[in-house]
C-alpha positions as a Markdown table, in Angstrom:
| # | Residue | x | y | z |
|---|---|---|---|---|
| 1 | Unk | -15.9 | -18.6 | -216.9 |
| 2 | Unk | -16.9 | -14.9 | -217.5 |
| 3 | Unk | -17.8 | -12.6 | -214.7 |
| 4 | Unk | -19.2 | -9.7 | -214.5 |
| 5 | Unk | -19.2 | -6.7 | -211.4 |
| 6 | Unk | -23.3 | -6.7 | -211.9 |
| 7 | Unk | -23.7 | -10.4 | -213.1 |
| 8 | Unk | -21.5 | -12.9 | -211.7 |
| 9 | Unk | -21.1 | -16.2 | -213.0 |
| 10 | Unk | -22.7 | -19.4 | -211.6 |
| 11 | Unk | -20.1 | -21.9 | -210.3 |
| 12 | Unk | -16.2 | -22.5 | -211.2 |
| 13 | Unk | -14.2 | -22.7 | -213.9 |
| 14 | Unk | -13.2 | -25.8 | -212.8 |
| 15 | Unk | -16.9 | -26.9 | -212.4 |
| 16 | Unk | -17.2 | -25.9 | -216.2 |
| 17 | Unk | -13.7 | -27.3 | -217.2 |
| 18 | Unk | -15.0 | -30.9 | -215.4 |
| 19 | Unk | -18.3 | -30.3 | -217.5 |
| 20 | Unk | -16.6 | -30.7 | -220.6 |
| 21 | Unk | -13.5 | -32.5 | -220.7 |
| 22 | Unk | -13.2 | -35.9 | -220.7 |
| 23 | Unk | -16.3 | -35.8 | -223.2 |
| 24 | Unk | -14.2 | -33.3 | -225.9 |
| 25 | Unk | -11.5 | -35.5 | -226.0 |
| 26 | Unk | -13.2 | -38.3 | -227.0 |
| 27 | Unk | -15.0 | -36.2 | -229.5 |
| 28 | Unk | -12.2 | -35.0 | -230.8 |
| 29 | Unk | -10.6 | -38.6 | -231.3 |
| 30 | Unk | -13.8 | -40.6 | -232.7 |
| 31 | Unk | -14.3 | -37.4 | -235.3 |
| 32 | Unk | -11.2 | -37.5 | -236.7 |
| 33 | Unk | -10.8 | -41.1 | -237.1 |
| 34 | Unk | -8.0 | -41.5 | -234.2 |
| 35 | Unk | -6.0 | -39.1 | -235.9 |
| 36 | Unk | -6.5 | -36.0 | -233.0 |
| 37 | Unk | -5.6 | -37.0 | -229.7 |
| 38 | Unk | -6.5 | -33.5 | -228.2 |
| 39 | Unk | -4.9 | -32.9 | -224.7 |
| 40 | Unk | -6.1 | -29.5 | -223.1 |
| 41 | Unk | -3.8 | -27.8 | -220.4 |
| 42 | Unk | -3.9 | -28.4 | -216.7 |
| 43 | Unk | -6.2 | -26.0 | -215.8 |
| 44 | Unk | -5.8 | -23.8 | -212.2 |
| 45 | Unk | -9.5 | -23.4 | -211.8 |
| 46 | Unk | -9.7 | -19.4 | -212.1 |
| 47 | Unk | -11.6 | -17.5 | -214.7 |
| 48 | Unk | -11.5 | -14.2 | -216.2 |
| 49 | Unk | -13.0 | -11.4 | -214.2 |
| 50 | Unk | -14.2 | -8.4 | -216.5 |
| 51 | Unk | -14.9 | -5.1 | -214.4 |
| 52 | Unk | -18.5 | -4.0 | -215.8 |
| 53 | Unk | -20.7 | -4.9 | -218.2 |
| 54 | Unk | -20.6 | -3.5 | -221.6 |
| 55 | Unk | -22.7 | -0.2 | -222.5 |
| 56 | Unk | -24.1 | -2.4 | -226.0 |
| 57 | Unk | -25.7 | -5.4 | -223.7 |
| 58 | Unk | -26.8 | -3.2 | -220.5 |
């Protein structure tokens, strides 16, 4: 979860991270045959706040 001073993100990272995951771990597992078992960090719900927009997408 990016957000911005002038464009903040809709929801939480932990919204997002509930999105995706179980869903990529199966992926993971049925594209490689079993082989992957693909276990992503507990995650603390915070994002990454970036203080302005850049000048090139303004």
């Amino acid at each position: 979860m990016i957000d911005f001073s002038d464009a903040p993100g809709e929801g939480s990272a932990l919204d997002r991270y509930g999105e995706f995951f179980p869903q990529t771990r199966d992926w993971f597992r049925t594209s490689s045959y079993g082989r992957l078992d693909y276990r992503p960090p507990p995650r603390s719900g915070t994002g990454c706040a970036c203080p302005s927009r850049s000048p090139s997408t303004a």
